[in-house]
C-alpha positions in Angstrom: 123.9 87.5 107.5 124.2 89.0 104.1 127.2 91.2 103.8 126.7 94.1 101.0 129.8 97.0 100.1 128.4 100.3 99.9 129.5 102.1 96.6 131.8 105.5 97.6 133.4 107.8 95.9 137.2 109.4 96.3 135.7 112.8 97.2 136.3 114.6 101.1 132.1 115.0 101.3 129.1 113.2 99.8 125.8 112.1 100.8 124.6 109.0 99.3 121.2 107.2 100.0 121.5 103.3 99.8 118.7 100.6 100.2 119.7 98.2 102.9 117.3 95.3 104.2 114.4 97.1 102.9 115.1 100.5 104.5 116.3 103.9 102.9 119.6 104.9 104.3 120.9 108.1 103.7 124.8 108.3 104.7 126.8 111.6 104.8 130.6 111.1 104.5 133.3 114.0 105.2 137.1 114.0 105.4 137.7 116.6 108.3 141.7 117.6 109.4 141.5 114.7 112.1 139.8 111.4 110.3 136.3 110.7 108.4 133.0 111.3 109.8 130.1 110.2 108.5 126.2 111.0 110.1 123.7 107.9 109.4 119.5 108.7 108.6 117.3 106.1 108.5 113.9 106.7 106.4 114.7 110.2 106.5 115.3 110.4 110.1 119.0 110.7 111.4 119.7 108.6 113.8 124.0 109.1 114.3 125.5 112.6 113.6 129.7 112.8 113.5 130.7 109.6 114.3 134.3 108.8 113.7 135.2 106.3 111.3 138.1 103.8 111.8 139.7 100.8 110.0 137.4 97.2 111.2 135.1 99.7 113.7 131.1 99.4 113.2 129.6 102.4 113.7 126.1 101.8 115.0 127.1 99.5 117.1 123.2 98.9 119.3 119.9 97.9 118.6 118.5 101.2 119.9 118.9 103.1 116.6 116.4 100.8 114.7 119.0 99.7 111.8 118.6 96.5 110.6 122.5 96.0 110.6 125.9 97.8 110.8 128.2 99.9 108.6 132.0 99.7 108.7 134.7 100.7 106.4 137.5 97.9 105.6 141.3 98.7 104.8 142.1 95.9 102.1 145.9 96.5 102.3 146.4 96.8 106.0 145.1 98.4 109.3 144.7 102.1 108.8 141.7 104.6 108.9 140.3 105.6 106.0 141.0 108.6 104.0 139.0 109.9 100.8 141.4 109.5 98.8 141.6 105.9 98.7 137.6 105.3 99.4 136.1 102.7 97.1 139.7 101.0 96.4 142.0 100.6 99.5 139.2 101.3 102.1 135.6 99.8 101.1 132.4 100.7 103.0 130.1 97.6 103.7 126.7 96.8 105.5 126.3 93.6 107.3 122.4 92.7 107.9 121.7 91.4 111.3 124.6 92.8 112.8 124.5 94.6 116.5 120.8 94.5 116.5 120.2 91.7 119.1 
């Protein structure tokens, strides 16, 4: 399983589209009062909207949506959710190919 961090920036909202195992996936990422949410599209077509993201949590999670892995953010200094203002430093994004799709 090839394990790739997803490049993010320490802004509250962005959108970024990433290649991962040959598809186009376009992430949206927003700090809310409550936590970090992100909605996942897959060639254009969303497939999760709002899910919540915490620290060592994948976020697809089944086979049903069609990605060819996972997503989950990392705390490198400990065990808490993420917050913008420490994305891409404390708290890295990363895709894991051939996770949760079996």
């Amino acid at each position: 399983m090839a394990t790739v961090t997803i490049p993010i920036s320490a802004v509250a909202y962005q959108q970024i589209n990433v290649p991962l195992s040959g598809e186009t996936v376009t992430l949206t990422i927003q700090q809310r009062t409550n936590g970090v949410y992100m909605d996942i599209a897959l060639n254009g077509t969303q497939i999760l909207a709002g899910v919540v993201c915490l620290d060592r949590t994948w976020l697809v999670r089944d086979a049903y949506f069609g990605m060819p892995g996972d997503i989950c953010f990392f705390d490198t200094q400990g065990a808490s959710d993420p917050n913008y203002t420490e994305f891409g430093s404390r708290y890295v994004l990363v895709y894991e190919e051939g996770r949760n799709v079996g």
